[in-house]
N, C-alpha and C positions, 0 to 999 in steps of 0.2 A: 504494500500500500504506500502510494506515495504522498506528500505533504496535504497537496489541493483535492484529495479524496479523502483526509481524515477532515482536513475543516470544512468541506461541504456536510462529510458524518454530523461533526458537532454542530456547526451553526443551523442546518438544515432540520435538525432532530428533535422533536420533542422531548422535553426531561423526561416525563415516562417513558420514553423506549431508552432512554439511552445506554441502560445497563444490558441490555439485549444487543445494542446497534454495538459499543465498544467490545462486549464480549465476545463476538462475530468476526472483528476486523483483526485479520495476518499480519504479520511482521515476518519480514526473512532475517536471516543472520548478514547477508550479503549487503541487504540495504538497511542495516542498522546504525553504521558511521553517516552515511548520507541523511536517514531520519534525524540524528540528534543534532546535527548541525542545521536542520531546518527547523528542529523546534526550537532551536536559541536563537535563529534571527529572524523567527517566523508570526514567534508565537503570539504577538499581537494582533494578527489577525482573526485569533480563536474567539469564541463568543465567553467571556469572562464569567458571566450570571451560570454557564451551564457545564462550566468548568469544574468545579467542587464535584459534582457528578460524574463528570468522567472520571476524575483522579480517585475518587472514590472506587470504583468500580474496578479501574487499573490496581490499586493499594490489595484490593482484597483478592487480585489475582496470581496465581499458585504458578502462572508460567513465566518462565524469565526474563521473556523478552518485552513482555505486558509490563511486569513490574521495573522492569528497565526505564520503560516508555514510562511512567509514572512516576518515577523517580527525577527525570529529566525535565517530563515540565510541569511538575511541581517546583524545582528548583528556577524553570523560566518564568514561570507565572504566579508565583507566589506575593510578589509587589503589587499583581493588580488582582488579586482573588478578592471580592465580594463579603467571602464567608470561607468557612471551611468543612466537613461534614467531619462527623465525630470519627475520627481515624484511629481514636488512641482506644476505643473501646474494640479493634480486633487484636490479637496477640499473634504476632507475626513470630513464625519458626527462626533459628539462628540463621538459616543462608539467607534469608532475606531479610533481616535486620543489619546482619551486618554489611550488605548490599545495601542499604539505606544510611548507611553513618552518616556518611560524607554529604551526602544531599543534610539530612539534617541539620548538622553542625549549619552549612550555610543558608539553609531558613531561618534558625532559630538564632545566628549572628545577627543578620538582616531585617529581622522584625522587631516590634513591639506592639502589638495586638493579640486576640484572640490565639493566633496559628504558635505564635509562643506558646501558651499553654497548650496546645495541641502536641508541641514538637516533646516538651519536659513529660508530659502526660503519658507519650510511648515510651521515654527513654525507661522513667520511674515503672510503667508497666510491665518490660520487656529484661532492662539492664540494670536497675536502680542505684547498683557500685558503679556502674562502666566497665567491668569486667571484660566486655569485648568491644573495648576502645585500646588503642593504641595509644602509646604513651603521647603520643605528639597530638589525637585528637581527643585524649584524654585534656590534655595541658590549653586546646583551643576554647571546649567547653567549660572550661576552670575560667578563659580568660572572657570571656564572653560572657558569665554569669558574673564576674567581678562588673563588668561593664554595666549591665543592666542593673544590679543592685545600687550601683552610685548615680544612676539615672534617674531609678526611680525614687531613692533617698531623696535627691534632689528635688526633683517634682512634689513630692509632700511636703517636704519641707519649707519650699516655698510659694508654696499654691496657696493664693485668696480665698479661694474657693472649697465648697467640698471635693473631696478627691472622689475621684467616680468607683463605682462599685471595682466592675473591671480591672481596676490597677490593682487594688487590693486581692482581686482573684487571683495575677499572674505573679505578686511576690509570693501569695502562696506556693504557689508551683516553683519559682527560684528559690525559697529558701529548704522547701521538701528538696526541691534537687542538688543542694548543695551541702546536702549532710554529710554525704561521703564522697566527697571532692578532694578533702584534705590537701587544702592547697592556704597558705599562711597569708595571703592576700582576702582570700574569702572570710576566712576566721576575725579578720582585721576589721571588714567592711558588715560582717554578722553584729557584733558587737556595736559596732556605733548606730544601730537600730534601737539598742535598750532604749532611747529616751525620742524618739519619736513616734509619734502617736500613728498607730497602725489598727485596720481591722480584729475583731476578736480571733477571727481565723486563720487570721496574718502571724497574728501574735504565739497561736498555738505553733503555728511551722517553725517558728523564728526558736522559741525556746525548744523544738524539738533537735534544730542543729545543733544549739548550744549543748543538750544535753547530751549527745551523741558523741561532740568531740567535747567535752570536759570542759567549756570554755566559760561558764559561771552556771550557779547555782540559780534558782529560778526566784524572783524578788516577792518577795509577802503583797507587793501594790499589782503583780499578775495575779496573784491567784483569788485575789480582792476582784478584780475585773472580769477576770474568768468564770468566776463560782456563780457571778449574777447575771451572766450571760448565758441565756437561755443554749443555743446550739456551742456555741463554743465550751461551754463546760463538756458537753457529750463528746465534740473534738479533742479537747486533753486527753481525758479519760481513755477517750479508745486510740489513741494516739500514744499515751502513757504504756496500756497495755501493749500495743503493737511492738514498744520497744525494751518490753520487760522492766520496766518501770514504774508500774504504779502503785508501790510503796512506798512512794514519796510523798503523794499525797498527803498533806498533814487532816489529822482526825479532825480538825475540826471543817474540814473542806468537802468530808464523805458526807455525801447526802443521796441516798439511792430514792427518793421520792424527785428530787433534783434532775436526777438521771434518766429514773423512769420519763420525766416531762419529754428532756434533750431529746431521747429517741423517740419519742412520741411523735415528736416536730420536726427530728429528720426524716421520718416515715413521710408523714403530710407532706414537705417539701418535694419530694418525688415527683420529679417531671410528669409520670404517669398518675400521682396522684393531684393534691390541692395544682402543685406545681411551686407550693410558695409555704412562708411560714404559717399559720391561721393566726386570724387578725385578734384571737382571743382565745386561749385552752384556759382551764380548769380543774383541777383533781376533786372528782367528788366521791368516790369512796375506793376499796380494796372488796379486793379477794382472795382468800388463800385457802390452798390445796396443799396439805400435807407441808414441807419445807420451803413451797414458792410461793410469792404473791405476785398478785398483777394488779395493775393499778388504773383504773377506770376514767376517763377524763370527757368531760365536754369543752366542744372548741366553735367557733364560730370560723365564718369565710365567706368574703364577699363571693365566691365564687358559686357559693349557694346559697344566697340570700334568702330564697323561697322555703329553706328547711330550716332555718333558724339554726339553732341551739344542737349539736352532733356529738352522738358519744364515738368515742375511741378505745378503745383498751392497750399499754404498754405492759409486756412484760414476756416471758413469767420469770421473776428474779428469784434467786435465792435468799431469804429472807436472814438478815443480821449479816451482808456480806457484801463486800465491793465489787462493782466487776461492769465491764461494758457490753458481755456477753448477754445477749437473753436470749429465751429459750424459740421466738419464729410466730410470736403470739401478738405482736404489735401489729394492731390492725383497724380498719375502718370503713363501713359499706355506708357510711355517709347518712345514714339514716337519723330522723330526727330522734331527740332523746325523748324518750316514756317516763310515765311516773314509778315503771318497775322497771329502773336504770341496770339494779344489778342482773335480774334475769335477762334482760338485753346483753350486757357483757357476758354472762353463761352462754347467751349461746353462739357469739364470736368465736368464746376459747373453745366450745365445741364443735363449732366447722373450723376451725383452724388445727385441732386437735383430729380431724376424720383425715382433712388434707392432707400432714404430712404420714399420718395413718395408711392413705391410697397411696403416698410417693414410697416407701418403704415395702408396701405387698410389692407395685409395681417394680423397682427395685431387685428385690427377692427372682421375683419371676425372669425374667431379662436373660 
């Protein structure tokens, strides 16, 4: 296939067929040097809105010379991409990760938007040490995260304004990504963050590097911040756990009714579900079953004004003990709350309890 019959593909194509139309289209080995030299001085004439699409569609393919083609003009077209489709959520095998470094490295050098967190998103998915980087693009993405942390320092620190959501999302992604960078330039520019005022979630990544490389102890005015912060406390915590840590938490910081809330409201935030935090939860009573309880909540949300008032149920914990772990019981069919609240939650944890009941026959049987 040569140049002006893939961009008649794309420009010509509806975004619905495109996964079909790209999936379709040959590449030879012979005409691969000649392809990639026309997508780097080509590629502006591709239709940029339908591009996310294609590369998508190339990203998730298993043939070489696809994911070549994908690799290529991602790296051409990444300055003028629109958007990006969620890439980091497929987990790509080592030959094709490590067929990807190189492109990487130079998107996520060259950006600062969205496609950043997309690029940090697969490395953390797939490499999270950089185990299969090479010392030299080992040392590039070291230098490149330096870069952006003193950018975005910057920008906060000197912006009139609110800082937009977004920025605070991609330093989470740069300080998650530089836990195990172990590079003394990073650990330098980690640290002069202590006293600039960052997202709650910002702040959990930030003290997660520190505590990884040993570079301070986490300040009694974080955990003052954290504890009152609805989602961010549930981010410590399983953040804490993730890194065999959470026995630092000081006693008076355990609060599992606290906890139970945080995953309540990561649950609802679920793109698939509210999609957001709810504009008001509630704990109105417990339940418990031998050594667990679960913890029953009403929440409101504009997004179902028409039901009013929603029960939820979070749990089922271990009752006198810390943990971010729960037991698959956090849950909510949106339904308005009754005057018999807890036979409502009975019978949540009871389809919740058949479901993972039918995954386990099913399971079994296989």
């Amino acid at each position: 296939m040569n140049f002006d019959n893939f961009k008649d593909l794309i420009n010509k194509t509806e975004i619905s067929d495109i996964f079909d139309k790209i999936n379709s289209f040959e590449i030879s080995d012979s005409e691969m040097n000649d392809w990639i030299d026309d997508i780097f001085e080509r590629a502006g004439e591709l239709d940029m809105n339908k591009m996310p699409y294609v590369l998508d569609t190339l990203y998730r393919s298993d043939d070489k010379l696809k994911f070549m083609s994908f690799c290529m003009l991602f790296e051409a077209t990444y300055q003028d991409l629109p958007f990006i489709t969620r890439l980091e959520d497929v987990q790509i095998f080592k030959a094709k990760y490590e067929m990807f470094i190189e492109t990487m490295l130079i998107v996520f050098d060259g950006s600062y938007d969205g496609i950043v967190d997309c690029i940090a998103a697969i490395i953390l998915n797939n490499d999270p040490k950089g185990e299969l980087f090479t010392k030299e693009q080992y040392d590039t993405l070291a230098n490149s995260i330096n870069t952006k942390l003193s950018v975005i320092k910057k920008f906060i620190t000197e912006s009139k304004h609110e800082v937009p959501n977004n920025v605070y999302e991609t330093l989470e992604m740069i300080f998650d990504l530089a836990v195990y960078i172990n590079n003394n330039d990073t650990f330098e520019l980690l640290k002069r963050f202590e006293d600039v005022k960052i997202s709650d979630n910002s702040l959990v990544f930030l003290i997660k590097a520190l505590l990884v490389n040993n570079l301070m102890n986490i300040k009694s005015s974080w955990w003052d911040k954290l504890y009152n912060s609805k989602q961010g406390y549930y981010t410590l915590a399983r953040m804490l756990t993730g890194i065999g840590q959470e026995n630092i938490i000081p006693k008076n910081y355990i609060n599992t009714e606290k906890l139970s809330e945080a995953v309540m409201i990561d649950w609802l935030s679920y793109p698939t579900e509210l999609g957001k935090a709810p504009d008001s939860i509630t704990l109105i009573g417990t339940i418990e079953k031998e050594d667990l309880i679960f913890y029953i909540y009403k929440f409101t949300s504009d997004k179902f004004k028409d039901r009013g008032e929603m029960l939820g149920v979070s749990g089922s914990f271990v009752k006198n003990s810390i943990t971010t772990s729960e037991a698959g019981f956090v849950f909510s069919k949106f339904e308005t709350i009754k005057d018999d609240y807890k036979k409502q939650a009975e019978d949540i944890i009871e389809l919740i309890a058949n479901h993972w009941k039918d995954k386990l026959i099913n399971k079994q049987n296989d």
